[in-house]
C-alpha positions as a printed Julia matrix, in Angstrom:
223×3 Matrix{Float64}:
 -3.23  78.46  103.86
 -0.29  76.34  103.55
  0.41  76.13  107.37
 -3.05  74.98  107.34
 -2.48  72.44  104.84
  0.72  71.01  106.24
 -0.82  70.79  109.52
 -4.22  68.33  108.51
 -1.36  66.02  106.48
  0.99  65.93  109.45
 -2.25  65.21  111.14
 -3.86  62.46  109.02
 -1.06  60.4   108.92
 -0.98  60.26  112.9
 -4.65  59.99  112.81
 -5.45  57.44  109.82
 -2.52  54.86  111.33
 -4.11  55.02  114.35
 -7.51  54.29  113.31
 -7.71  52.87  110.46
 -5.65  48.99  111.19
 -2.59  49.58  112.77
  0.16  48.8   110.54
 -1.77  49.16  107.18
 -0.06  52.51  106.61
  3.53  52.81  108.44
  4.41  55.96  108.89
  7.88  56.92  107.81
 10.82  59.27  109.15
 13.07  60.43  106.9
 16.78  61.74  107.33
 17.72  65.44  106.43
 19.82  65.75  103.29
 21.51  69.17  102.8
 24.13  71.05  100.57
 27.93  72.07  101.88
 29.95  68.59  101.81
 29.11  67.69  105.33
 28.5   63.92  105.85
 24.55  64.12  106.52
 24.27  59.91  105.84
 26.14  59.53  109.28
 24.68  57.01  112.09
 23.53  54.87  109.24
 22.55  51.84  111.34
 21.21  54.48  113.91
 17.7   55.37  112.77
 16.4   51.94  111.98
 17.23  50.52  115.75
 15.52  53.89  116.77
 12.93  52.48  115.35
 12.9   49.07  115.85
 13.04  50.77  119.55
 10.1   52.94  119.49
  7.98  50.47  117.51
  9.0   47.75  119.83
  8.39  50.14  123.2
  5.91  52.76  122.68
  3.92  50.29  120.06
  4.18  52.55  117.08
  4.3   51.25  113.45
  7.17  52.99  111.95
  8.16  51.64  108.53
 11.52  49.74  109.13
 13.46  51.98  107.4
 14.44  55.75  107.37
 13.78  57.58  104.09
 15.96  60.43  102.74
 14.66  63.93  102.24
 16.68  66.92  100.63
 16.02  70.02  102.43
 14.51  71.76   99.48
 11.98  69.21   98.54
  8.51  69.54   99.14
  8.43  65.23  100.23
  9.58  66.98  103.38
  5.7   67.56  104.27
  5.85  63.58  104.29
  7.61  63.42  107.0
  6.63  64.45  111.15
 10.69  63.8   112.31
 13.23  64.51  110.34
 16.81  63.72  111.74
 19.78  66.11  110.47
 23.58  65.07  111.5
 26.93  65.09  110.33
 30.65  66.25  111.54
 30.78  68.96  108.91
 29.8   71.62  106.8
 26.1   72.85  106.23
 24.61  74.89  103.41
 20.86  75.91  103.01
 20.25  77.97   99.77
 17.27  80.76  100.59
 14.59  78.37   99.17
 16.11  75.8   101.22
 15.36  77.71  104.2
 11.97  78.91  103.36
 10.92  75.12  102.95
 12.16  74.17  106.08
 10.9   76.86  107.82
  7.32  76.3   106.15
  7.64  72.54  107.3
  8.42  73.57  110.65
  5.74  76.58  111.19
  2.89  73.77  109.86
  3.16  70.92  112.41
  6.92  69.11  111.72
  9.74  68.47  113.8
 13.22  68.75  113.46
 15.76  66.34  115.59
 19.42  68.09  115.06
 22.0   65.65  116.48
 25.58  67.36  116.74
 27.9   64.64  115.67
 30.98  67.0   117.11
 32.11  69.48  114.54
 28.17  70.43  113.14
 27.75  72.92  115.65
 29.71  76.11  114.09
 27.5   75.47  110.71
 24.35  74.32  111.48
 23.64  77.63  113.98
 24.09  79.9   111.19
 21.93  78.2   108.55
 19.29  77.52  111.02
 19.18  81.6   111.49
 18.22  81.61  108.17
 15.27  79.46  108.52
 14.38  81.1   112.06
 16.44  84.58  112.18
 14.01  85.92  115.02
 14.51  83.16  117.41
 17.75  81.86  119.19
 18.59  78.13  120.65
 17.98  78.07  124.38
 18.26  75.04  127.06
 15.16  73.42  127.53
 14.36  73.02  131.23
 14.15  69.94  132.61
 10.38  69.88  133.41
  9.97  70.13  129.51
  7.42  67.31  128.42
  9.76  66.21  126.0
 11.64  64.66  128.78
  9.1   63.03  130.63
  7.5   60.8   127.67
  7.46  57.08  128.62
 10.91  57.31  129.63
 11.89  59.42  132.41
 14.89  62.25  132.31
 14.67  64.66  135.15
 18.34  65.82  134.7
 17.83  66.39  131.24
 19.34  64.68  127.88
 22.05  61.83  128.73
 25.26  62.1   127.89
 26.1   59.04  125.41
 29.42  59.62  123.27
 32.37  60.97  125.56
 34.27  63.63  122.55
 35.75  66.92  124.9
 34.09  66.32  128.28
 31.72  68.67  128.18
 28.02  68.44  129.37
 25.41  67.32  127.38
 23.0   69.6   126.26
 19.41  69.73  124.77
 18.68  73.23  122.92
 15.51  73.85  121.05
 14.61  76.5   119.27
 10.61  77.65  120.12
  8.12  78.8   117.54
  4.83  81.08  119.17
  5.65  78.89  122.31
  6.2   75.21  120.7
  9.29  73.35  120.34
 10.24  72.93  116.42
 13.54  72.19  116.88
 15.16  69.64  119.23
 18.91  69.83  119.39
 21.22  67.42  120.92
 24.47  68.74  121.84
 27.6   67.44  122.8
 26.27  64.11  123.46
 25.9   62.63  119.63
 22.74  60.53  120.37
 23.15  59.13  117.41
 26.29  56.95  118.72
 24.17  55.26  120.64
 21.68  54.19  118.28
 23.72  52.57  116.16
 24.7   48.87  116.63
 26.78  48.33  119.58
 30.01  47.38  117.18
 30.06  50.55  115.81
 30.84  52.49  118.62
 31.43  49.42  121.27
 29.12  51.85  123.55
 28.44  50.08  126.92
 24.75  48.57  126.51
 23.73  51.14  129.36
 24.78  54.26  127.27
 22.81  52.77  124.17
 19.57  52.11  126.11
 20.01  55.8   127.62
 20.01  56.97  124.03
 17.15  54.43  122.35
 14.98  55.7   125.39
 15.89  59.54  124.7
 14.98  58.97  120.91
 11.7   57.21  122.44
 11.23  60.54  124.14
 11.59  62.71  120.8
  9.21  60.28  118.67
  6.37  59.95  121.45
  6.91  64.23  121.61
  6.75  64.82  117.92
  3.3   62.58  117.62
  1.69  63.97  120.73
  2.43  67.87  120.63
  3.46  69.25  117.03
 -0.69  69.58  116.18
């Protein structure tokens, strides 16, 4: 009953905002906020170009600004992306856990975006909230990259850290992607304003147009 429940209110507020007056009801995104000390307010100028992207290329009507949502609370239902990053350490209590995993069984979508030095952390709490299922590539004729903005070689890499290839991982619920994670390629560098990282403009539209790609997904096949 409650995967039912999350499902029509992920629903309705995809449906009502595109039916009932564009930009009467803006539809927000919200970044993760979780226990351990790691920094999960990184990228903070990176989700509001993101959107400022989106709503500017694939005419959506994001509010302006990202909210915050603790992993624990039930606002998380609010919210159809949630973005979790950081360089550090990661902690999801057992409820924690539970709630995330509820939000992601009923219709959300979680973007994790490695900020170099995440990795080691967030794989074992994430077996918590998904202990039966393990983070594997997603293929290159995935739909998620082949929204308005074409990737056939997979996720770009944006932030140069250990020269290693980027990588997209997702982890797959009963056949649908819940979880998109970015991996040594910190996406999230290149949405944030070009003096922050002094990113080539190139890089930065290779990352707005990836983000595109995860927004456009999470509206069109998390129902």
């Amino acid at each position: 009953m409650v995967t039912k429940n999350v499902r029509i209110l992920l629903f309705l507020l995809l449906v009502v905002n595109t039916t009932v007056g564009l930009g009467q009801i803006p539809i927000k995104i919200a970044k993760l906020k979780y226990g351990g000390g790691g920094d999960w307010y990184a990228n903070k100028t990176a989700l509001p170009n993101l959107i400022a992207f989106c709503n500017r290329e694939l005419n959506t009507t994001l509010a302006p600004e990202e909210d915050v949502v603790e992993v624990g609370s039930r606002d998380i239902f609010l919210y159809p992306y949630i973005y979790m990053t950081g360089h550090g350490n990661v902690v999801f209590s057992d409820a924690d856990a539970a709630n995330l995993r509820k939000y992601l069984v009923g219709g959300g979508f979680l973007h994790i975006d490695d900020n170099y030095g995440l990795d080691k952390f967030v794989r074992i709490e994430m077996k918590k909230v998904f202990p039966e299922v393990e983070f594997v590539d997603i293929p290159f004729d995935h739909p998620v990259y082949h929204q308005k903005f074409d990737f056939p070689r997979g996720i770009p890499k944006i932030h140069e850290h250990d020269a290693k290839p980027a990588q997209g991982l997702g982890l797959f619920y009963e056949g649908r992607l819940v979880v998109f994670y970015s991996f040594e390629t910190d996406l999230g560098n290149g949405w944030e304003d070009q003096r922050v990282h002094n990113d080539p403009e190139e890089k930065r539209q290779q990352a707005l147009r990836m983000g595109a790609n995860l927004i456009a997904y999470c509206f069109t096949h998390t129902y």
